[in-house]
Structures are given as C-alpha cells and as structure tokens.
C-alpha positions as CSV (number, residue, x, y, z in Angstrom):
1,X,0.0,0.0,0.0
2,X,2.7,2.6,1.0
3,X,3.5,1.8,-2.8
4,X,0.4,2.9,-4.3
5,X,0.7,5.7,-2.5
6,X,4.2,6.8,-2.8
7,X,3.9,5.9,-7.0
8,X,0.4,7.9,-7.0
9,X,1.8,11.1,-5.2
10,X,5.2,11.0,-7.4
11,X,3.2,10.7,-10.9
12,X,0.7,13.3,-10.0
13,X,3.7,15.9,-9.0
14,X,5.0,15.1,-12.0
15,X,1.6,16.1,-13.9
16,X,1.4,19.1,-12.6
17,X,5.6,20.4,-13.0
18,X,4.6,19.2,-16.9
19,X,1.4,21.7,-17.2
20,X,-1.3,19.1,-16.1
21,X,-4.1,20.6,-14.1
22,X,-5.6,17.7,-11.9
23,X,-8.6,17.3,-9.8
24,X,-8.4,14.8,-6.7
25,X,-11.2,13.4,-4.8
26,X,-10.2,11.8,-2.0
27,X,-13.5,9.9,0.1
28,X,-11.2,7.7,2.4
29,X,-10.0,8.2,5.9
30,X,-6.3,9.2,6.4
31,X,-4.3,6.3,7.2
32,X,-0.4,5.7,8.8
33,X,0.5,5.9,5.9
34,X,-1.0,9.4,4.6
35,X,-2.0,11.1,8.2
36,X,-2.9,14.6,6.1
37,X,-4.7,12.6,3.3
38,X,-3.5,12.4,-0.4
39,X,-3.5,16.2,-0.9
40,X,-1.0,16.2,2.7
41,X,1.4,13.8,0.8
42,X,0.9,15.6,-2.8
43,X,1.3,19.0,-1.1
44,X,4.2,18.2,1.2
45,X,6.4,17.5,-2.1
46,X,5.4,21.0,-3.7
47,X,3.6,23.3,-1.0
48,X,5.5,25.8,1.5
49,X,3.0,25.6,4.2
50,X,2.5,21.9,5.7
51,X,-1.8,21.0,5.1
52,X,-3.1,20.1,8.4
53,X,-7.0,18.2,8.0
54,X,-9.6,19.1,10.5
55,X,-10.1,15.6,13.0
56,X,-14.0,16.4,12.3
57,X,-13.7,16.6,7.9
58,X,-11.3,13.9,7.4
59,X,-11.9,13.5,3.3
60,X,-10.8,16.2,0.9
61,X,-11.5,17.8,-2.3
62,X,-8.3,19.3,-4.1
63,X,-8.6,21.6,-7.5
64,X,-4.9,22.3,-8.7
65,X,-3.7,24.7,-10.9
66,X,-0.6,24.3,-12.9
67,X,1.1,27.1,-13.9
68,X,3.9,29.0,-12.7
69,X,3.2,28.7,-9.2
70,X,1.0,26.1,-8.2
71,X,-2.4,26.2,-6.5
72,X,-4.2,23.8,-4.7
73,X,-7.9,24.8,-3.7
74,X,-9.0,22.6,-0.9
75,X,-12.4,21.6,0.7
76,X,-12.5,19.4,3.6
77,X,-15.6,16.9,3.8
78,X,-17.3,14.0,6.3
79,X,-18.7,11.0,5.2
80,X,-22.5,11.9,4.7
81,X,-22.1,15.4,3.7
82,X,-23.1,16.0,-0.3
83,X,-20.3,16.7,-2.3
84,X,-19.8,20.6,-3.2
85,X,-18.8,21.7,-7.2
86,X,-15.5,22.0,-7.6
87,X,-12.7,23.7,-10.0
88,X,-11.7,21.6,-13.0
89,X,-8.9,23.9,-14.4
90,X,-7.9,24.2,-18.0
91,X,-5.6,26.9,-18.0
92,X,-3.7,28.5,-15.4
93,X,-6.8,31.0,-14.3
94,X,-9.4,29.4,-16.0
95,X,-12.0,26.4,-14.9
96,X,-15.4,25.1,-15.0
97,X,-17.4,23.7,-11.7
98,X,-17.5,19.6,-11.9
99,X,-20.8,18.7,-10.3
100,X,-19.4,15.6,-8.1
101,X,-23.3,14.7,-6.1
102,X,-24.7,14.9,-9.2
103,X,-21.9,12.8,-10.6
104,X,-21.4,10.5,-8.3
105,X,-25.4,9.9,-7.5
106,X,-25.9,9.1,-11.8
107,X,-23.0,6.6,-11.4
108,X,-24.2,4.8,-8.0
109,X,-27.8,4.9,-9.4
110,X,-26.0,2.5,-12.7
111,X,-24.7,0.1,-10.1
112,X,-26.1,-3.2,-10.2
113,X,-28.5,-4.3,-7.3
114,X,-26.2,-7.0,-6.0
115,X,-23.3,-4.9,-5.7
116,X,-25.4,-1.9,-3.9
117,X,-26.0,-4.8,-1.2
118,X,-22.7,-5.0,-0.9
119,X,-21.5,-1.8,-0.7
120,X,-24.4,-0.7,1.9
121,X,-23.6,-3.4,4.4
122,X,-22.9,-2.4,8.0
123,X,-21.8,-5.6,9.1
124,X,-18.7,-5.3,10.5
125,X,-16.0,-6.8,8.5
C-alpha cells in the first residue's frame, strides 16, 4: 500500500511540474500511511505551508492549478455530507465547476442491485 501511494503522489507531481491541471477526490480516511490525506502527501512535495486536516472533515477535495506557481484549492468533507462543485482547471486561471453529487449519484444509481448490497452493508468486516 505505502506503494500505491508513494507511485500515485510522485506521478501526480510530475503532472502538474509538466502543465497538467488535476482534480483529486479523496473519500477515504487518512491512514499511517497518509496522516494529512492524499492532498497532505501531494502537497508536502510542492507546498511551503504543511496542510493540516480538521479531526472532524477527514476526506478532501483538491482543485490544482498548474502554472507558474502552483495552486491547490482545498475543501475538507465528512462522510455523509453532499459533495460541493469544484474547479476543474484548464488553464492557469481558467475552470469550470464539476458537479461531483450529481456525478457520483448518476453513477451509483447505474450500479447493479447486488453490488449496492454490498457496498451498503454495515456488518462489520
């Protein structure tokens, strides 16, 4: 797992020192392994200012911006809370608002029945 993670955080640094705006949505709990979340371990390779997640919004949201100097704009999030719009950058300044509820409802609504049962299961596993 640390891995995943290390390869993931290296390849999208890389993305955005070539130009490549990215948008990351990250919906699970920090772990040992990423104590700040994904944005923490993305940000501690290119950020001046360590990010620090709220105990009570664990998840984040994380719009960057490539240019010159690099942006991250951040919303923190609980499970249960609906998803805001956020920033899908295509240049430097410029973005449009990606409706993630919306998006993410029309996809779980295409998931079959079986794997719904699945997924909503509060058994402990």
């Amino acid at each position: 797992a640390w891995f995943a993670l290390r390869s993931f955080v290296d390849k999208a640094v890389a993305a955005l020192f070539q130009g490549y705006h990215l948008l990351i949505v990250d919906l699970f709990p920090p772990t040992p392994r990423d104590p700040q979340g994904i944005h923490g371990a993305i940000w501690a390779e290119i950020g001046t200012v360590p990010f620090t997640l709220p105990p009570d919004e664990p998840l984040t949201l994380a719009a960057y911006s490539a240019g010159p100097v690099k942006r991250a704009y951040v919303e923190t999030t609980a499970v249960g809370r609906e998803l805001i719009e956020m920033p899908l950058f295509l240049e430097p300044e410029i973005y449009i608002n990606v409706p993630l509820e919306e998006t993410y409802t029309a996809a779980y609504r295409a998931v079959p029945q079986r794997w719904k049962r699945v997924l909503e299961d509060k058994r402990p596993l």
